[in-house]
PyMOL Python script that loads the backbone (N, CA, C, O; Angstrom):
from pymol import cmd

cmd.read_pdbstr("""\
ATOM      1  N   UNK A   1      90.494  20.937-202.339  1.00  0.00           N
ATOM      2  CA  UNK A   1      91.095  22.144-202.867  1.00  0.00           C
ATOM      3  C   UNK A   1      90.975  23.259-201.830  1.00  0.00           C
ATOM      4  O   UNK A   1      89.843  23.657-201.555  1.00  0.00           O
ATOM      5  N   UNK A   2      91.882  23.722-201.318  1.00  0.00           N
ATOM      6  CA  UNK A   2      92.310  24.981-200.541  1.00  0.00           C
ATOM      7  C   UNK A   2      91.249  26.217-201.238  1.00  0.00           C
ATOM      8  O   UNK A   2      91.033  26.358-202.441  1.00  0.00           O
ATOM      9  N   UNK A   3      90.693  27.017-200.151  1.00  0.00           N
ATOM     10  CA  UNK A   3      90.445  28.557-201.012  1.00  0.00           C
ATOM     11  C   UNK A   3      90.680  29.269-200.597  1.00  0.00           C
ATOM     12  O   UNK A   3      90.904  29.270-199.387  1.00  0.00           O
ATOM     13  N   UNK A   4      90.810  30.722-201.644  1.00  0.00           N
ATOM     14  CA  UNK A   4      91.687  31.761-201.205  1.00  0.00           C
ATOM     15  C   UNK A   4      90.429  32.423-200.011  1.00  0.00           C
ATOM     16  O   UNK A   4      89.217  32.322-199.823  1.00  0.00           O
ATOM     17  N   UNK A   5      91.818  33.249-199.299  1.00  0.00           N
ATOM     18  CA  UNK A   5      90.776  33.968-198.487  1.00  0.00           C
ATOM     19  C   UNK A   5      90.383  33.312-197.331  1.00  0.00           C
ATOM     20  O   UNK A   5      90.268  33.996-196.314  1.00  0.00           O
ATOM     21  N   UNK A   6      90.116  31.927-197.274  1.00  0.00           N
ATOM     22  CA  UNK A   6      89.282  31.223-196.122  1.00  0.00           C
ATOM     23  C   UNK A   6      90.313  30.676-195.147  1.00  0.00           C
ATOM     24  O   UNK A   6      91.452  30.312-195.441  1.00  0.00           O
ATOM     25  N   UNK A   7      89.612  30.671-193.648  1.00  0.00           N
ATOM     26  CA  UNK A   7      90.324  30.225-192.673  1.00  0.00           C
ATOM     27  C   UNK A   7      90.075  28.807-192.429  1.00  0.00           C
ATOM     28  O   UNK A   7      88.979  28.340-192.738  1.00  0.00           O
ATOM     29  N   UNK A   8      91.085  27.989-191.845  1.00  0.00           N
ATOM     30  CA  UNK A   8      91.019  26.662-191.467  1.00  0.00           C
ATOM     31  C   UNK A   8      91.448  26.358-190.206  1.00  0.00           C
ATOM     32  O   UNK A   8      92.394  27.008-189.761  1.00  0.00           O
ATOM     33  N   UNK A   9      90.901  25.426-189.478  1.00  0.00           N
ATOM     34  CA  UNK A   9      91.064  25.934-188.035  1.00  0.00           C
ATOM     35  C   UNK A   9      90.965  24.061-187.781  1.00  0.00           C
ATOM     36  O   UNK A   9      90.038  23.359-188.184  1.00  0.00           O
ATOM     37  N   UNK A  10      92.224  23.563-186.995  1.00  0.00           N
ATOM     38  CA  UNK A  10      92.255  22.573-186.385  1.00  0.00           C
ATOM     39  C   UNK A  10      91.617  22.323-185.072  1.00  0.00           C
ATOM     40  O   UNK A  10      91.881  22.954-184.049  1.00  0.00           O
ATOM     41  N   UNK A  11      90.616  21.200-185.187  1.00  0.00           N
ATOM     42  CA  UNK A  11      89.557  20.828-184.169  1.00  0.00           C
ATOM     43  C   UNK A  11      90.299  20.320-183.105  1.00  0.00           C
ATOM     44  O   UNK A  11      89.926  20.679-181.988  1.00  0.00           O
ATOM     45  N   UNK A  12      91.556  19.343-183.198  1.00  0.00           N
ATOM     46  CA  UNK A  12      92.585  19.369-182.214  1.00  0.00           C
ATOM     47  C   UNK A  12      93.157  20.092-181.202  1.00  0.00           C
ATOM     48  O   UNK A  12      92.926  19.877-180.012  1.00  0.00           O
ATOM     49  N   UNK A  13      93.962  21.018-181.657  1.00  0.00           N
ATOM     50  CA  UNK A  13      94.864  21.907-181.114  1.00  0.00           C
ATOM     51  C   UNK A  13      94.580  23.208-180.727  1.00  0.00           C
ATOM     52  O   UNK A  13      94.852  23.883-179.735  1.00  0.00           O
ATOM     53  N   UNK A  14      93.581  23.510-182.402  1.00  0.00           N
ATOM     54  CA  UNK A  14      92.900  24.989-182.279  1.00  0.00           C
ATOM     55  C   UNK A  14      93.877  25.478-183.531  1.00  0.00           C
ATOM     56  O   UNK A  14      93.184  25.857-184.475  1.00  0.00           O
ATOM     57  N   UNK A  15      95.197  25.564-183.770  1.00  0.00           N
ATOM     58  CA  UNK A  15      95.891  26.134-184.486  1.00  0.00           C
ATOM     59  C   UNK A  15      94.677  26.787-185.876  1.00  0.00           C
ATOM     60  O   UNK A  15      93.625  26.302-186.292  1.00  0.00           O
ATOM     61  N   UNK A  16      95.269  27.788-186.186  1.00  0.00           N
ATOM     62  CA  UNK A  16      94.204  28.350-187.215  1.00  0.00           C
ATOM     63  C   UNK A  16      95.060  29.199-188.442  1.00  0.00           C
ATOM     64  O   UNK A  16      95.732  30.191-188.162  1.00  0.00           O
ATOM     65  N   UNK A  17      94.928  28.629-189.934  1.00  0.00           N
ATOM     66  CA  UNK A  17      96.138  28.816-190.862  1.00  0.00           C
ATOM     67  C   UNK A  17      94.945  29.947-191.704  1.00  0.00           C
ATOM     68  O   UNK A  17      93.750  29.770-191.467  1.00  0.00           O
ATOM     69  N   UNK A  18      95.412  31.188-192.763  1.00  0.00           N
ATOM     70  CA  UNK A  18      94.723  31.670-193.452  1.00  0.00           C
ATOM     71  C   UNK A  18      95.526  31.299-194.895  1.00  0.00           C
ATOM     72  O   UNK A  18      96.736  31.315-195.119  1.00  0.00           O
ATOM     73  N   UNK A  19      94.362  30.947-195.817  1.00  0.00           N
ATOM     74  CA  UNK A  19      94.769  30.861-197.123  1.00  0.00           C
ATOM     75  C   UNK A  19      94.757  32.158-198.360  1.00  0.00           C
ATOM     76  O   UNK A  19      93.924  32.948-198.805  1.00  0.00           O
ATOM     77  N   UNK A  20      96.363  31.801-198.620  1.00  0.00           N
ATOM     78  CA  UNK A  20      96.659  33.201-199.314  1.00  0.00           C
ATOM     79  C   UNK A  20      96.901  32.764-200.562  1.00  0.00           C
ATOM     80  O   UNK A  20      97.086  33.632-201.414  1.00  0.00           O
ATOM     81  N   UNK A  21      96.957  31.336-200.967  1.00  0.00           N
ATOM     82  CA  UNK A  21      96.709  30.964-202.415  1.00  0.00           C
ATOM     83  C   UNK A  21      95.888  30.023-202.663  1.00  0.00           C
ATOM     84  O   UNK A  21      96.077  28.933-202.123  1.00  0.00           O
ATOM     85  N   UNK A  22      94.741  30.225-203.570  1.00  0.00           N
ATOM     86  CA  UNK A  22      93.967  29.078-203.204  1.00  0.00           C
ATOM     87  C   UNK A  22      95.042  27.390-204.375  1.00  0.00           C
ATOM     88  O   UNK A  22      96.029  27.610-205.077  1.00  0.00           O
ATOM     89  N   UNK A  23      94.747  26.746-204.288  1.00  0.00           N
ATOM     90  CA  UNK A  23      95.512  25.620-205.098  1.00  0.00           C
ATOM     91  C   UNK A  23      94.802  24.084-204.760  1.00  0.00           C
ATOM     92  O   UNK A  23      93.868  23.981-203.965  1.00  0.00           O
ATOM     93  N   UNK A  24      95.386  22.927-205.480  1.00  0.00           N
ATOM     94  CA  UNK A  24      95.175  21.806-204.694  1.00  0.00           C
ATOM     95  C   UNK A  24      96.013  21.186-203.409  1.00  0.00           C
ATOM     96  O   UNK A  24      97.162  21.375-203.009  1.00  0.00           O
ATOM     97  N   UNK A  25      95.017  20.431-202.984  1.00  0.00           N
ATOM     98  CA  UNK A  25      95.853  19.617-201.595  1.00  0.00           C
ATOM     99  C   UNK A  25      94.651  20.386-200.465  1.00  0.00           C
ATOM    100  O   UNK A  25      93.652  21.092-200.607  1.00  0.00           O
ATOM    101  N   UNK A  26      95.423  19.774-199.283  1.00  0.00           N
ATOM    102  CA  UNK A  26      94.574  19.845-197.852  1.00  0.00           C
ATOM    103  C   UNK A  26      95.196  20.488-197.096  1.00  0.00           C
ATOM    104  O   UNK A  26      96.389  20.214-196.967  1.00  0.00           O
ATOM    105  N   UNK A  27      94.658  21.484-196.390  1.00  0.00           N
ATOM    106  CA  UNK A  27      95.416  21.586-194.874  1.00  0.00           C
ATOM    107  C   UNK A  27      95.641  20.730-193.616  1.00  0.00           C
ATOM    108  O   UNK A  27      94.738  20.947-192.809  1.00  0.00           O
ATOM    109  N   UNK A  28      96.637  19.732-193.125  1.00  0.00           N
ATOM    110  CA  UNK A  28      96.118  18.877-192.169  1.00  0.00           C
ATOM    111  C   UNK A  28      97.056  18.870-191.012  1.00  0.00           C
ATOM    112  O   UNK A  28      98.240  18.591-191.204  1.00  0.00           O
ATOM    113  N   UNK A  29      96.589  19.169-189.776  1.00  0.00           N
ATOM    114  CA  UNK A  29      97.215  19.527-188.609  1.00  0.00           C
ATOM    115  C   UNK A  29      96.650  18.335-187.718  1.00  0.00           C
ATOM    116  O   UNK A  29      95.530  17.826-187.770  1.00  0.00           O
ATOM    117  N   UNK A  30      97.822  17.998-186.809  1.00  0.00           N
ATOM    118  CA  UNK A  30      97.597  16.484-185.905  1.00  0.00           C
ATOM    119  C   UNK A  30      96.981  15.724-186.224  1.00  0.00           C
ATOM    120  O   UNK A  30      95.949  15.279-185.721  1.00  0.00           O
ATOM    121  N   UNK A  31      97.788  15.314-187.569  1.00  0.00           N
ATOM    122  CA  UNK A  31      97.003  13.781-188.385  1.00  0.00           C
ATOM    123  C   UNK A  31      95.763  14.156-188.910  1.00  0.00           C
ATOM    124  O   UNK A  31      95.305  13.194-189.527  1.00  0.00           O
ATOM    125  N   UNK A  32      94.775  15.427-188.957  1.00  0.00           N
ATOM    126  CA  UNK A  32      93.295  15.157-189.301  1.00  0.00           C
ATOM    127  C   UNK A  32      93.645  16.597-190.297  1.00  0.00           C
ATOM    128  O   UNK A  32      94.558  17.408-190.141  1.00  0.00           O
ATOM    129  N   UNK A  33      92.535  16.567-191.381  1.00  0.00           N
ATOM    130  CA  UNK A  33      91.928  17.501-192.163  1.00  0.00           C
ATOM    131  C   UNK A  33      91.734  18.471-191.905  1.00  0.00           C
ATOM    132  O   UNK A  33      90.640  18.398-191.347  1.00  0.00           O
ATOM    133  N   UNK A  34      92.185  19.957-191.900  1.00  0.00           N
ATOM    134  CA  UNK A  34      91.389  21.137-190.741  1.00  0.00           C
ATOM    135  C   UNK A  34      90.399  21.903-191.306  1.00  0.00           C
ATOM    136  O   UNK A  34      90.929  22.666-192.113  1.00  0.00           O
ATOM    137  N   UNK A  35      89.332  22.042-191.265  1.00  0.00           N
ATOM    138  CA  UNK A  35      87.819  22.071-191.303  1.00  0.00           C
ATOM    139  C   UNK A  35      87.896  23.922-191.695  1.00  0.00           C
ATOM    140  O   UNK A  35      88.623  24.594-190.963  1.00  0.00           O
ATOM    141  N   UNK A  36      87.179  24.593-192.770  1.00  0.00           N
ATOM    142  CA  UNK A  36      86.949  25.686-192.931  1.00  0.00           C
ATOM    143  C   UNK A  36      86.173  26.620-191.842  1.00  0.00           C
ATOM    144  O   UNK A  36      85.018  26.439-191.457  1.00  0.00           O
ATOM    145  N   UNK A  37      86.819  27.377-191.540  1.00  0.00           N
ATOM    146  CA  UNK A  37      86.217  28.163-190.719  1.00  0.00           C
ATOM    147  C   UNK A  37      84.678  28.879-191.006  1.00  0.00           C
ATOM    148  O   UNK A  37      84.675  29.853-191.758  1.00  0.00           O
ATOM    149  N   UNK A  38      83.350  28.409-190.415  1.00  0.00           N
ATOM    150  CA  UNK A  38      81.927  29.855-190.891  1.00  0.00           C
ATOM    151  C   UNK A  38      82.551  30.982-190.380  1.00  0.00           C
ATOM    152  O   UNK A  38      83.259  31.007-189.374  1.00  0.00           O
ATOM    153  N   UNK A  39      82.185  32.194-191.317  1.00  0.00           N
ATOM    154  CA  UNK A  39      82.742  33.564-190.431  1.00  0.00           C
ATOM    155  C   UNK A  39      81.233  33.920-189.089  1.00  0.00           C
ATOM    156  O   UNK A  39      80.065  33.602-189.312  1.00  0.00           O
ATOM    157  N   UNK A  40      81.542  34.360-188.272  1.00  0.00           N
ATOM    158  CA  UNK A  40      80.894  34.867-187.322  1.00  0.00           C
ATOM    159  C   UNK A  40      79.945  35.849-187.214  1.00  0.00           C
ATOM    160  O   UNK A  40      80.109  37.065-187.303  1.00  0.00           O
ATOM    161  N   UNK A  41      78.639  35.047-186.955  1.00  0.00           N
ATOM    162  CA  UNK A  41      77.792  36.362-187.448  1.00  0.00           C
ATOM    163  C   UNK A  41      77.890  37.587-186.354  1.00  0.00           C
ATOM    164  O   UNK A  41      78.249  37.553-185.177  1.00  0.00           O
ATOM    165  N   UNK A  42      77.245  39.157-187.527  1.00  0.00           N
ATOM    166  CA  UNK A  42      77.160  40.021-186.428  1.00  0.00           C
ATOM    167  C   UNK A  42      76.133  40.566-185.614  1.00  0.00           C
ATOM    168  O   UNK A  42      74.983  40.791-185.992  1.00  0.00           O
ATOM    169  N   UNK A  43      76.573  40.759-184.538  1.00  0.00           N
ATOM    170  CA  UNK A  43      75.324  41.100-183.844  1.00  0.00           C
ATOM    171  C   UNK A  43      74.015  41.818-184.559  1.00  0.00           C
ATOM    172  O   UNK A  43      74.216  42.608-185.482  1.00  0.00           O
ATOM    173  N   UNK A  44      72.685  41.532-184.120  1.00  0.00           N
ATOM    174  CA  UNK A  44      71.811  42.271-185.253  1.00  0.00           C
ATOM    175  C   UNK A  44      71.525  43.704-184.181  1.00  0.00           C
ATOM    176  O   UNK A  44      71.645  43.769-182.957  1.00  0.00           O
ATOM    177  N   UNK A  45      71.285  44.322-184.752  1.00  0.00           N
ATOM    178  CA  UNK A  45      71.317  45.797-184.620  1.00  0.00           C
ATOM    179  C   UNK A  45      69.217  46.365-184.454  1.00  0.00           C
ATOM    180  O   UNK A  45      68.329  46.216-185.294  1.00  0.00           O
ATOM    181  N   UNK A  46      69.164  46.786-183.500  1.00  0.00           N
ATOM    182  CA  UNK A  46      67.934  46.839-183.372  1.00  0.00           C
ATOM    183  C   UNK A  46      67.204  48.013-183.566  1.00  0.00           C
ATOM    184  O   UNK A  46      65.981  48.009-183.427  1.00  0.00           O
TER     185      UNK A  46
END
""", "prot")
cmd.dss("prot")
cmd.show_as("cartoon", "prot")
cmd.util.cbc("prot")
cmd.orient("prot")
């Protein structure tokens, strides 16, 4: 199941899709599954 909001990012190519409805089914770019993006942590602040 797709979710809203979250990025998916093909380990292949790189291509990177954002989900604007969450629903069923997969995202799948060059034959494979594309893997949810972790968001990036931020720098810690000292």
């Amino acid at each position: 199941m797709s979710q809203l909001g979250k990025r998916y990012k093909c380990e292949v190519c790189g291509t990177e899709v954002l989900c604007t409805k969450a629903g069923e089914g997969k995202f799948e770019c060059c034959g494979k599954e594309m893997k949810v993006q972790e968001p990036k942590p931020l720098p810690s602040s000292d």
